[in-house]
C-alpha atoms as one frame of an Amber mdcrd trajectory, in Angstrom:
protein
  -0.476  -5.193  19.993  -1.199  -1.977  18.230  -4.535   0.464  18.617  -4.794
   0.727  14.668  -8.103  -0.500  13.426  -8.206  -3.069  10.102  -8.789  -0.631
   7.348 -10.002  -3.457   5.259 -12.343  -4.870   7.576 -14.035  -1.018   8.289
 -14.256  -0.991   4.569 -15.422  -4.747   3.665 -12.649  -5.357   1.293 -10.115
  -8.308   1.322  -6.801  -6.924   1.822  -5.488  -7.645  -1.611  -8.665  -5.380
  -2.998  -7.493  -2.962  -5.746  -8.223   0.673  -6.109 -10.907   0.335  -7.782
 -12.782  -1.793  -5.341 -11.825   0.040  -2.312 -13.412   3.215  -4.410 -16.771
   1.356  -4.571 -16.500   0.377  -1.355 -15.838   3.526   0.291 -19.247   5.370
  -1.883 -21.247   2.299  -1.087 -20.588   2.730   2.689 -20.959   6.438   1.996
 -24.157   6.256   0.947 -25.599   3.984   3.786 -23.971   5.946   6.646 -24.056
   9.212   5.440 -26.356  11.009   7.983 -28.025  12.951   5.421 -29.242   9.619
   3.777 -30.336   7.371   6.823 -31.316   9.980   9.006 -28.212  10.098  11.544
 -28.970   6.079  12.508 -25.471   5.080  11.823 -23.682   4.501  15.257 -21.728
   7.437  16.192 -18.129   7.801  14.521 -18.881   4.967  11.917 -18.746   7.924
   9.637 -15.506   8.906  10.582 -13.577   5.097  10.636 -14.532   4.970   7.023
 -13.502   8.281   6.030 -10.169   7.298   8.204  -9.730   3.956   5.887  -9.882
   5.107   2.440  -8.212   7.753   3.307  -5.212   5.491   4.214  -6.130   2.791
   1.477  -6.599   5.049  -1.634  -3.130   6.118  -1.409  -0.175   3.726  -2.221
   2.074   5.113  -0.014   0.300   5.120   3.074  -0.836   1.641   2.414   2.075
   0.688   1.795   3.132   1.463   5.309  -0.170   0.528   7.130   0.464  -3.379
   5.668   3.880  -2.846   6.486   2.699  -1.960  10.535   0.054  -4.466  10.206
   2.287  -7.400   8.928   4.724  -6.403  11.554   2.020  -6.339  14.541   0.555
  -9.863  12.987   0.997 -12.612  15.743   3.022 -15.287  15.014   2.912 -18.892
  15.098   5.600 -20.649  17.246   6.331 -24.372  16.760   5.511 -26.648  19.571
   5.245 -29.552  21.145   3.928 -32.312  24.062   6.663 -33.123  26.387   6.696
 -37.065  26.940   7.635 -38.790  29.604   7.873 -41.988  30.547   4.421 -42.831
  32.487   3.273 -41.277  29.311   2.398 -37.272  28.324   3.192 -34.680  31.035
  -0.304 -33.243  31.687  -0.494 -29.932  29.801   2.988 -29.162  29.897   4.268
 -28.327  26.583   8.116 -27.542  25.247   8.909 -24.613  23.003  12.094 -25.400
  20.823  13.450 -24.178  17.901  12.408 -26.435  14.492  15.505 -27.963  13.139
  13.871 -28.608   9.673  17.137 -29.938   8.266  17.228 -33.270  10.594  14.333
 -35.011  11.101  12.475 -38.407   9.439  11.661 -36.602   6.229  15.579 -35.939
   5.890
């Protein structure tokens, strides 16, 4: 797993947001955090994570590569299944094996 925060979520956009939105977005948050407007309440370094993410999401390039890293770092699903025996299901053991979608009752 990788220490790089979700841009998107530090910004409250979906990750398919445009420019535009992630604009608004970024001078919305701006205006509630800013410590000049709400008095220095804002927790400490909220400031700076949202400078951090549009920083990295108004520019193509570098988004490009942050969804890149975060696709890349995205856990993924592996196929499973219960192992049966014959006095019925093994407790919680459980078999990892590779899908064979070309043979199977739907072929």
């Amino acid at each position: 797993m990788t220490d790089t925060p979700d841009y998107y979520a530090i910004l409250r956009v979906r990750a398919d947001a445009g420019q535009q939105e992630i604009s608004r977005a970024y001078r919305a948050l701006m205006r509630s955090h800013h410590p000049d407007v709400d008095g220095g309440t804002a927790p400490e370094g909220e400031l700076l994570r949202i400078m951090q993410a549009f920083n990295i999401l108004r520019d193509p390039e570098r988004r490009a590569a942050y969804d890149k890293q975060r696709a890349a770092s995205a856990p993924q699903a592996i196929p499973v299944r219960k192992v049966h025996t014959r006095g019925g299901t093994s407790g919680h053991t459980i078999r990892i094996t590779p899908v064979r979608w070309e043979s199977g009752p739907w072929s």
